[in-house]
Every structure is written in structure tokens, then in C-alpha cells.
N, C-alpha and C positions, 0 to 999 in steps of 0.2 A: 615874315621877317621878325629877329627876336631881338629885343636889349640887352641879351645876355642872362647869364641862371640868375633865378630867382631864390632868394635865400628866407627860409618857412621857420620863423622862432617855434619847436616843439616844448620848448621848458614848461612853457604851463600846462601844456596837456601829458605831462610828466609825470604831475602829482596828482596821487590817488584820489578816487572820489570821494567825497564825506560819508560818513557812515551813519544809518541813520539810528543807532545805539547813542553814538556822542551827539545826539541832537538834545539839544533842555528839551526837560520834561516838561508836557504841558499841563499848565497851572491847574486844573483841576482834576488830573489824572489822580488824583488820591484816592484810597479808596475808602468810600461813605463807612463803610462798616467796620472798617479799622479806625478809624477817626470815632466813630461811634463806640466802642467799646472801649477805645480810651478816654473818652467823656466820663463812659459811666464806671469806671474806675475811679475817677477820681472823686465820683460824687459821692460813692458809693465808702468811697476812705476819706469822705470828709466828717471829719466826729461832730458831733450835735453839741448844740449848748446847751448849758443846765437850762437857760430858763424856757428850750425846746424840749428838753426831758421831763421837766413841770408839768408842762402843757398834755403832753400827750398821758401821761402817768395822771393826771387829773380829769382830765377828760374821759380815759378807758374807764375810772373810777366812778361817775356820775353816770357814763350808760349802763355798767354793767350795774348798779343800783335802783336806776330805773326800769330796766327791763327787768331784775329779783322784783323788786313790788308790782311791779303787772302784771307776771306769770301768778304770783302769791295770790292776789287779788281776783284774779280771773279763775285759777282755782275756787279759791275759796266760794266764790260767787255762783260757780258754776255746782260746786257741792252743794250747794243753798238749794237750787232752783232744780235739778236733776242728780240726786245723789250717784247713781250708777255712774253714770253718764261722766262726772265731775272723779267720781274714782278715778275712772280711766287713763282721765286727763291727769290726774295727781299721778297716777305711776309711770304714764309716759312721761313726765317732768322729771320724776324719782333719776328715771334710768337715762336721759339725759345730762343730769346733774353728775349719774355717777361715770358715765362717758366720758365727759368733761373732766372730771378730775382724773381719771385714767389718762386722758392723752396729757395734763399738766406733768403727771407723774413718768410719763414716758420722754417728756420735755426736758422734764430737770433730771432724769437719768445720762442722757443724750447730751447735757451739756457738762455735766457732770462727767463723762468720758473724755469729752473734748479736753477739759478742765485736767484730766489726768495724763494725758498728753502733751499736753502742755506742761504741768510740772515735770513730767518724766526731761524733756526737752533741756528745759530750763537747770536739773541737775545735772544732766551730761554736761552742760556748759559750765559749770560752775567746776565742776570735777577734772576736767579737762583744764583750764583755767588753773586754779591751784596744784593738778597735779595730784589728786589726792584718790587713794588708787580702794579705801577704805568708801569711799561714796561713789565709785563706777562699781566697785562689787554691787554696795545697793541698787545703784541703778541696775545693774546687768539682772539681780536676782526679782527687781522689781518688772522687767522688761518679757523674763522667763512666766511671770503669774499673770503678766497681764497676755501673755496669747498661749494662756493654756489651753488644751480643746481645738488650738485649732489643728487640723490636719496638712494644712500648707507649711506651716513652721514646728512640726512634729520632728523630723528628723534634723534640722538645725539647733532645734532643743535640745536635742538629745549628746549632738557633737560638742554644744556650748556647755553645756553640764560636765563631762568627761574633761576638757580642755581648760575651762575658765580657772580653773586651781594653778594653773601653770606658768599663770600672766603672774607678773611682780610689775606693771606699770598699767598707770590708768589709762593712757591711750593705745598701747597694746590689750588691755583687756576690750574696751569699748570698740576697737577698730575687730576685737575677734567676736564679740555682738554681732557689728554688724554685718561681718562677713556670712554668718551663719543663722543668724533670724532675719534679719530684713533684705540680705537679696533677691527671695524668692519676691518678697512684696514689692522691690522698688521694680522688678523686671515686669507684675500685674500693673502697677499704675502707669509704668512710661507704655506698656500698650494700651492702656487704656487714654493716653496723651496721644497720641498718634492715629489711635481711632478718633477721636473728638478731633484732632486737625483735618487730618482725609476727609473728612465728614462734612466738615465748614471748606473745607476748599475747594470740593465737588460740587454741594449746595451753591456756592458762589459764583465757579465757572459755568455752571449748565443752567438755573435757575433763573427767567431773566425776571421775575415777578420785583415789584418794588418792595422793600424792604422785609423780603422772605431771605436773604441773607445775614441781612442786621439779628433777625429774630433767631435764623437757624445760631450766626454765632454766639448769641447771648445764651439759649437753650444749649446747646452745647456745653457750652465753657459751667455755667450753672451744675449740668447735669456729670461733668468730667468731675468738678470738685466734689461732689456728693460721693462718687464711686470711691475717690481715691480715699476721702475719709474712711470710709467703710472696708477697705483695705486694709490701712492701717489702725483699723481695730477702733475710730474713732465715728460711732454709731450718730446717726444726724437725725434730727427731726427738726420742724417748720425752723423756731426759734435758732436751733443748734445750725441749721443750713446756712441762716440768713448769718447770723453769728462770724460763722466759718466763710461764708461769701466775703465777706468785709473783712476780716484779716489777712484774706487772699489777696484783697485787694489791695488794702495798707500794703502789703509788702512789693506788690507789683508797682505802688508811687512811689515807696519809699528806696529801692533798688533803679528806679528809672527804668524798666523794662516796659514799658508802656506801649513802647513803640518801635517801628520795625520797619524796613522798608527795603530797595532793592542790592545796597550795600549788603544787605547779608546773605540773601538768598543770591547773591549772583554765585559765590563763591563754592554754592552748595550746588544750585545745581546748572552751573557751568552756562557764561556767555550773561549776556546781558536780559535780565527777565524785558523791559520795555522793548527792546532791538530785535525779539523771538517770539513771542507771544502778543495775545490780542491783550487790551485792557481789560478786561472780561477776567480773563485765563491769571494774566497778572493780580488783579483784585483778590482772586481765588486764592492763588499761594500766600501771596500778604497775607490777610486775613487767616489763613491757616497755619502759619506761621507764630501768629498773635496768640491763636488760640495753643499751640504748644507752648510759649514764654507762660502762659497763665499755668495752663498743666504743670509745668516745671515751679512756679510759686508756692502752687497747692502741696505738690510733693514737700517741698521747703517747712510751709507750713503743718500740714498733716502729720508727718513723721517724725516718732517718739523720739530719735534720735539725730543730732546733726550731722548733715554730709561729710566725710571726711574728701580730701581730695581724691584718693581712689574710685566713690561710688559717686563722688556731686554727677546729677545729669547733666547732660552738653545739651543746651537747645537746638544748637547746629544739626547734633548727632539727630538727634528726635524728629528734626523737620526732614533732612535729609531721608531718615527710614519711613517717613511717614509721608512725604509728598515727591521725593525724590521719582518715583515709578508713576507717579500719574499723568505726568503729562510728557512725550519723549522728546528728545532736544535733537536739531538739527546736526 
């Protein structure tokens, strides 16, 4: 016997189930090495104070005076008591001394390039700026001696010679610079951005060791800017690296690129990175990611010439060609 039909509210089993993309992230899903590489950005463009520059500058001074009278002294002592013997020693001193100043001279050569890079830089802007089409020539003709020799921009030199007579404005000349010397160079350094990303995003997803990620992106990102210097004709040693590390880096605090997260990569490579991959796999693109925003700085930095809006790199574009194929999406 029935009381009649029974009437079943479906409405709430109506509405879709929760996704677990739109769930909040959990709080320590960050990933250690992208947090760590923005650390040491900042520390790294944090400028020293004079009376930190004192310090050090007077302290290199007192050892390297103590150790000159000890080598001096221990020669000399050692000539006393066994003259052969103490020769020896005095021309292995000889030719350390003369090592030493070879690598100083290969030092201040190497900063000395950078230094010309920098001015070249800094007059395109200036030229550009006032419009004055008499200092882009300079530039242009200055840009032409400084990659004589080389054979990657041999045939852009030769179009920019033929051509450059033909520009009557300065950011027509500059913009046909850099159509025809630095494309072939910015298309070496964003692969070389792209290898240093893959590289750091692979290390990150498959490597479960502690802090063999933090180290792979710090070496990387180190060894990206080194390459691209070298690219752009701006030859680096110890001093000239560190140099160039720290301007890369100033520009990466002072731009606010520091940071990176899944707001940008969802867009690139489609779907929510948390809602599709493991935290692992997520870390890995972050961080690979990061490591192209630094690539994309160095270029900034590096290159004789500022981007114009035609050739500026897309960080998007670089992550996308560079981590886009590594990991396949559902």
C-alpha cells in the first residue's frame, strides 16, 4: 500500500561537480627554487656600501701584501741556504707573477668590451631620443667594427653597408642595423634561452634529489648569461661575469620580472598547470619559466642595441618554444 508518488528534489544534484583546478592552492605548493632564485636576485642587485667597498678594498690590500713579503722573504732565504734550489723557486714565482698579470690584463680587457657595449647601448638611446640621425650613423658605423671578423654577421654587414646611405632618419637607420647585424644574434641567444629553460625544467621535474634543482637553475641561468654575452660580442671573464650577473640582475628587480607563476603558463600551455600535472612537473615549468624571464633580461642587457618593438623577445613566445613539447597535455 502506497501514500501516493513521492516527489525527489534533483536541483542539487544538478550542479556540476567542483573542479579540482578551482580548488586554492595549497600554501606551500610554491616552488623552493623559483622562490630561491628570486632571493638571490635581489641580493645579488642589492649595491654595497662604501664603507662595504672600504672593507673589502682594504682587506684584498693587506693580504695581498702579506703574502708579496712572504713569497719575497722565503725566496730570498731559500737562495741563502740552497742557491739552485731557491732559483727555482724564484722563477716559479717569476712566472706566476707573470700569469697573474696576464689573467688582470685579460680581466680589464673583458670589462673593457662589456664597457663598449654599454656605451654603444647607451648612444642608440640617446640618438633615438633626440632623433639625430648624424650619431645613429656613428652608432651604425661603430656597430659595423665592432663585429668585424665575425662570420655570422658577415653577410648583414655587407647589406648594412650597401643600404645604410639610404636611411635619412635615425630610427630607420637603427631599426635597418638591426634588421641585418643583430637578427642572426638575437635568434643564437633566445636558443640558447630555451636550452637553459628545457634544461632547468627537466632537472626539476625528473630529479627528486634536494636542492640539485635550486643548483641546476642557478648554474644554468649563470652559464645562459655568460653564452649570450659572448654572442653579442661582449667577451666575459671571472670579474666581467660577476659584473654582468649583477646587472642582469638589477634589471630583472628593477622590471619586476622576478616572478612567475601559473597565471602565465596556463595561457601558454593550455588548461590549468595545478588541475593537470603533479607538483613536481608544475615546479619544473615554473622554474623554467623563470629561467627564460632571466635569459630575456640578459638579452636586454647584453645587446649593443635596444629592442625595438619588432624584435623585443616575448617571454611567453620562448617558454612556449622551449617547454611547450615537454610535457603533453590532456
Amino acid at each position: 500500500m502506497t501514500n501516493g508518488p513521492v516527489l525527489i528534489d534533483l536541483e542539487g544534484e544538478a550542479q556540476p561537480a567542483p573542479s579540482v583546478a578551482q580548488a586554492p592552492p595549497v600554501p606551500d605548493a610554491a616552488a623552493p627554487q623559483g622562490q630561491a632564485m628570486q632571493a638571490a636576485a635581489r641580493v645579488v642587485a642589492h649595491k654595497p656600501s662604501a664603507l662595504t667597498k672600504w672593507f673589502w678594498g682594504l682587506a684584498l690590500a693587506v693580504i695581498g701584501a702579506a703574502v708579496s713579503v712572504w713569497a719575497w722573504d722565503f725566496a730570498a732565504s731559500l737562495l741563502t741556504r740552497a742557491p739552485i734550489l731557491g732559483g727555482i723557486v724564484t722563477g716559479l714565482l717569476v712566472a706566476l707573477v707573470l700569469v697573474v698579470l696576464a689573467l688582470v690584463a685579460r680581466e680589464l680587457a673583458a670589462i673593457g668590451r662589456l664597457s663598449r657595449v654599454d656605451g654603444l647601448r647607451r648612444a642608440a638611446d640617446a640618438a633615438l631620443v633626440d632623433e639625430d640621425l648624424a650619431q645613429a650613423r656613428v652608432v651604425s658605423d661603430r656597430l659595423l667594427s665592432f663585429y668585424r671578423g665575425r662570420e655570422d654577421t658577415r653577410w648583414g654587414s655587407e647589406r648594412l653597408r650597401e643600404r645604410a646611405g639610404d636611411q635619412f632618419d635615425a630610427a630607420a637607420l637603427l631599426n635597418l642595423t638591426e634588421d641585418e647585424l643583430l637578427s642572426p644574434l638575437d635568434a643564437a641567444a633566445s636558443r640558447e634561452v630555451e636550452a637553459a629553460a628545457r634544461q632547468v625544467a627537466t632537472v626539476t621535474a625528473l630529479v627528486p634529489l634536494a636542492l640539485a634543482d635550486v643548483l641546476t637553475a642557478l648554474a644554468a641561468s649563470l652559464r645562459m648569461i655568460r653564452r649570450i654575452a659572448e654572442i653579442y660580442g661582449g667577451r666575459t671573464g671571472f670579474i666581467g661575469s660577476w659584473r654582468l650577473t649583477r646587472a642582469v640582475f638589477v634589471h630583472l628587480v628593477a622590471t619586476g620580472a622576478v616572478a612567475v607563476g601559473d597565471d602565465m603558463l596556463e595561457p601558454v600551455l593550455g588548461g590549468s598547470i595545478l588541475g593537470k600535472l603533479s607538483r613536481r612537473f608544475g615546479e619544473g615549468l615554473v622554474n623554467g619559466a623563470l629561467t627564460a624571464r632571466v635569459g630575456v633580461a640578459a638579452m636586454e642587457v647584453c645587446r649593443p642595441l635596444p629592442f625595438s618593438a619588432r624584435h623585443k623577445p616575448s617571454v611567453r613566445g620562448i617558454v612556449k618554444r622551449a617547454l611547450g613539447g615537454l610535457f603533453s597535455k590532456d
